[in-house]
Each structure stands twice: as C-alpha cells, then as structure tokens.
N, C-alpha and C positions, 0 to 999 in steps of 0.2 A: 287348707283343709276344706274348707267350701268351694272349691273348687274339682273334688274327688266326685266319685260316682257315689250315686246312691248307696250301694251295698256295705261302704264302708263304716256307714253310720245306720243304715235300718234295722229296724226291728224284724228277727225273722221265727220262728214261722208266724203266719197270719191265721188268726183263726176265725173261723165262718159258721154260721149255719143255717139251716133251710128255713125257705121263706115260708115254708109250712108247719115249723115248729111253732110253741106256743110262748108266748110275753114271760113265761116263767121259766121255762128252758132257757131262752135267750137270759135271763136274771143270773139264772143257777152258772151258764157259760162265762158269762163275766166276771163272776167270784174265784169258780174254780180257775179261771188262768189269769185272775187280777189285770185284768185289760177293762177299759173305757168305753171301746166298740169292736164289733164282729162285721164280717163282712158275710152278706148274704148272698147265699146262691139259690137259683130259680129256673127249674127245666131246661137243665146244661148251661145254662146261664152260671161260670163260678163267680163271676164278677157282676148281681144285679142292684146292690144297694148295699148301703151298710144303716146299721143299727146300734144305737148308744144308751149307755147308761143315762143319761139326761132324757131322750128320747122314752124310757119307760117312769121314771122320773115325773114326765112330764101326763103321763096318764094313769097308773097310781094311785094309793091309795096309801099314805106314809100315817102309820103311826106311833107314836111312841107307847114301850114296855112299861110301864110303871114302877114296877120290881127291879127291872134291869138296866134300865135308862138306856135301852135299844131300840133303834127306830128299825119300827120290819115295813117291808115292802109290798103290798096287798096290789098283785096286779089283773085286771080283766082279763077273761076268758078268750083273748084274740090270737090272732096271727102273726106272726112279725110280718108278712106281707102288707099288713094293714096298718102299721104304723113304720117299715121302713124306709128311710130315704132315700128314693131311686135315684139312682146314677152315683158314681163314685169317681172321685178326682186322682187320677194317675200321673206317675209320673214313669217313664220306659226306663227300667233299671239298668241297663246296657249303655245308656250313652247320658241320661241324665245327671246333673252334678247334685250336690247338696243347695249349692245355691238354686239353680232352676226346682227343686222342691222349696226351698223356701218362699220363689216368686209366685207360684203355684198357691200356697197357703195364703200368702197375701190377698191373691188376686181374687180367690174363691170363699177367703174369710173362714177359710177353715185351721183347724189346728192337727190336722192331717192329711199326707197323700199316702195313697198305697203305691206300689211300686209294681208295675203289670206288665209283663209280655206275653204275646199273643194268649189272651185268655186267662193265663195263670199269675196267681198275685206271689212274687215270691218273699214281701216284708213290707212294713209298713213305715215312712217316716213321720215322725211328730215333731209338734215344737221343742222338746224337751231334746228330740236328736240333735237341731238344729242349735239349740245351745251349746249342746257340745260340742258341738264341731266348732262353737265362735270363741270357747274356751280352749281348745285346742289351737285355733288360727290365731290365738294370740291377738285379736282385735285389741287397741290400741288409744280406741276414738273414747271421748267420756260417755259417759252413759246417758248427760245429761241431753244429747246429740239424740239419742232415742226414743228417750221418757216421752208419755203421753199427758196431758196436761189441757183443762185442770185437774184437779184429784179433786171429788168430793166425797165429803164427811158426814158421817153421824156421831152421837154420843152412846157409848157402849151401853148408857141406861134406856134406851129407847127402844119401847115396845114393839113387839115384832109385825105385826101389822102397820104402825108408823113407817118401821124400815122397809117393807117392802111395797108401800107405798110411795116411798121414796127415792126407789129403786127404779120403780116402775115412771116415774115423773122427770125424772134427771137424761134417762135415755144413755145414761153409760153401762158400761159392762161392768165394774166393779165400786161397789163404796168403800171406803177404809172408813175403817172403828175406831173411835178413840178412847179414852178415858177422860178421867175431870183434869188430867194433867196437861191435855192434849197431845201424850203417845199415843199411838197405834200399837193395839191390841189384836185386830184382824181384821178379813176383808169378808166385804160380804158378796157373792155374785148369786149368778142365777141357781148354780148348782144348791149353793143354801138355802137359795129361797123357796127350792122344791121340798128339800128335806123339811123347810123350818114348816109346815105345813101336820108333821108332828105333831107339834107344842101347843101349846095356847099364848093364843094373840097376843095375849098382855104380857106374857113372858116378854124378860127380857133380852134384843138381837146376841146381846154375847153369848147367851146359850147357843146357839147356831152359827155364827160365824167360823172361817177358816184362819188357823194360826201359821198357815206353809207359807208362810211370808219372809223378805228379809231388808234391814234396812242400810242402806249404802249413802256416801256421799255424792253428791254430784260430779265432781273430778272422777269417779274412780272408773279404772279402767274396763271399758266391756267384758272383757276377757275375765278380768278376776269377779265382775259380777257374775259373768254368767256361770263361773267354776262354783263360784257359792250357792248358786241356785240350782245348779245338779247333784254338788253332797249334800245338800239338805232339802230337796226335792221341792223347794219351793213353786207357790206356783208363781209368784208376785214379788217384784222388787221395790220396796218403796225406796223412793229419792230422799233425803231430808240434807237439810241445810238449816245449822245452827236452831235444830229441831223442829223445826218446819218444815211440811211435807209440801214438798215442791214440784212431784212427779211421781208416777209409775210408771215400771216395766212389766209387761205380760208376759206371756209364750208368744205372741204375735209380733209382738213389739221385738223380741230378739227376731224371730221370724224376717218384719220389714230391713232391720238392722243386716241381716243374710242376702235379703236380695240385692240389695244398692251397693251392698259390698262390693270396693277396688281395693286390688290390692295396696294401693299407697295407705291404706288402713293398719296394714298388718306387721307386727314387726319386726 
C-alpha cells in the first residue's frame, strides 16, 4: 500500500481561502469543514501558503465560559496573509507514492503534504493517511522499532503553569500525564498548551490535557497499532511494558516508519 500513488489515500477536496480574509473567517472555515488547516490563495496564486488552527491558536485570545465550561476563541482584527505560512510542501499526485509523501513530511517536519499539479491542489495527505496505509500494508515490524524515546512525565496534579513550563524546558513535542498510580491519563503538547491559556494557572494540567491517546505493548505489530490509532482517532501511542512507559508513537513517528519502509517489512 505505501507504495500506491497518492490519490489512494488523500484527502480530497482541499479547502482554501483568501489571503484577504480575516483570522475569524479562516476560524469559522475550519469548524465548518472540521479540518486543521486551509490552504491559502493570493492573486492567482491557488497555492501561496497554508494556515492552521495552531497558527490562530497561537495569536488568540482563549478564554474560558464560566457557565458553559467552553473555551471561545477571541482572535485579532488581521489578515490571514499576516500570519500565513508561506510556501506549502507538495507532493505531484500523478507519480507520487504514499511513501514519497511520508519522506516529504519527515524531511520538512510537517504533518502534512498537499498533493499539487500544475497549480491546482487536488487533496491533502496527513499523517493520519499515512497510518492507514501502514495499517493496511500490514507492516509487521514491532512498534518498538519506531517509538521515540525518552517519554517524559508529569504528575496529573500539577499546576498548569508548572506544566507548561515544563514543556517548554524539556524541548519535546509531547508530555504524558500520569496519575499517583503512574498510568497515563493523557498527553499534553503544544496544541494544549495554547488552549490551556483559558484557565487559571494554578488549575490543575488534567483539566487540559488530551485523552486521544492509546496504550500498546512493545512487541505489537505496527500494523495493528496503527489500525488502533485510526478507529479511535488517536493522536498518540504510548509504549508500556509491565506498566512502564517506555516510548511513544506520533503521526510522525508512523510517518518516519512510511518512509524507511521495504518491503521485507510487510507481510
């Protein structure tokens, strides 16, 4: 399957819009089509950046309902040109495989390509495609072969300013949460730590943390992890052994696992 063209696994259609709309159109766009990012077009330019929920996120103004315990999104009076990020990673949907889009996301650290011919984006691949397709290839290898390591922790009682000082000091992409039992409760990345901005500080991280997580053995087969982590939309795989978390899996991490892929993997 990682070896098929793009189109067999993208996401299609792509939706975009102008680099002259404002920060809260682009908000409202992303709701109504439950998408992550849009791609932006700019005087005939269909392809001149794209723009993410993290991206507005990340200038914002979050805070929580009191009544509703709903965090709304208070965004500045701007452009999407002014906070889109120019240039967009492609991949040619005509002769591209699944795997050359997973090398692509590696290489550029992202967790998407669009898939473009001459000008026109006809679908998007994500890490979440790319899973599939490694759940479909029947990969074969352990998971332990891909996990990222080491994992670090907090304590699910620790105040959310701790956490994401913590976050910010450590230099990884995701903490796992745990309890007084030392399970994992959830993970905290960047994404939370925009929302947790909400709350008050001394709240505690389990209020904001993410629960799309899932926990697997070390032995177990790629394939069936990553079948796990498409019905249940995870974003995160944690490793444990004899309850000890020994690793995680990303969308990038199946991602790397895509590209290096030979077939003596599959089976």
């Amino acid at each position: 399957m990682l070896d098929l063209p793009v189109p067999r696994y993208m996401t299609s259609p792509v939706f975009s819009i102008s680099a002259d709309a404002t920060l809260d159109s682009a908000r409202q766009r992303l709701a109504q089509h439950n998408v992550s990012s849009l791609l932006v077009y700019d005087e005939g330019r269909p392809v001149a950046g794209v723009i993410s929920r993290s991206d507005l996120l990340a200038v914002g103004t979050v805070e929580l309902d009191p009544e509703h315990g709903a965090l709304h999104l208070h965004l500045p009076p701007k452009k999407v040109r002014e906070l889109a990020t120019i240039g967009v990673v492609t991949v040619d949907p005509e002769v591209a495989t699944v795997q050359a889009a997973a090398q692509r996301m590696v290489e550029q650290s992202v967790h998407r390509v669009f898939a473009v011919e001459a000008c026109h984006a006809y679908g998007v691949v994500s890490t979440r495609d790319v899973t599939r397709a490694i759940a479909d290839a029947r990969l074969t290898q352990p998971v332990r072969t891909v996990m990222s390591t080491p994992v670090h922790t907090i304590d699910c009682s620790l105040e959310i300013e701790s956490a994401l000082a913590r976050l910010r000091d450590v230099g990884t992409s995701a903490l796992v949460v745990i309890d007084s039992s030392k399970w994992p409760v959830g993970i905290l990345t960047q994404v939370e730590a925009l929302e947790a901005r909400g709350f008050f500080s001394v709240d505690s991280v389990d209020r904001v943390v993410s629960t799309r997580f899932i926990a697997v053995h070390p032995e177990s087969a790629l394939h069936h992890v990553a079948a796990r982590a498409v019905a249940t939309r995870a974003r995160h795989a944690l490793v444990l052994d004899r309850d000890e978390i020994v690793g995680i899996v990303s969308g990038l991490d199946f991602a790397r696992a895509a590209a290096e892929w030979e077939p003596k993997h599959a089976a």
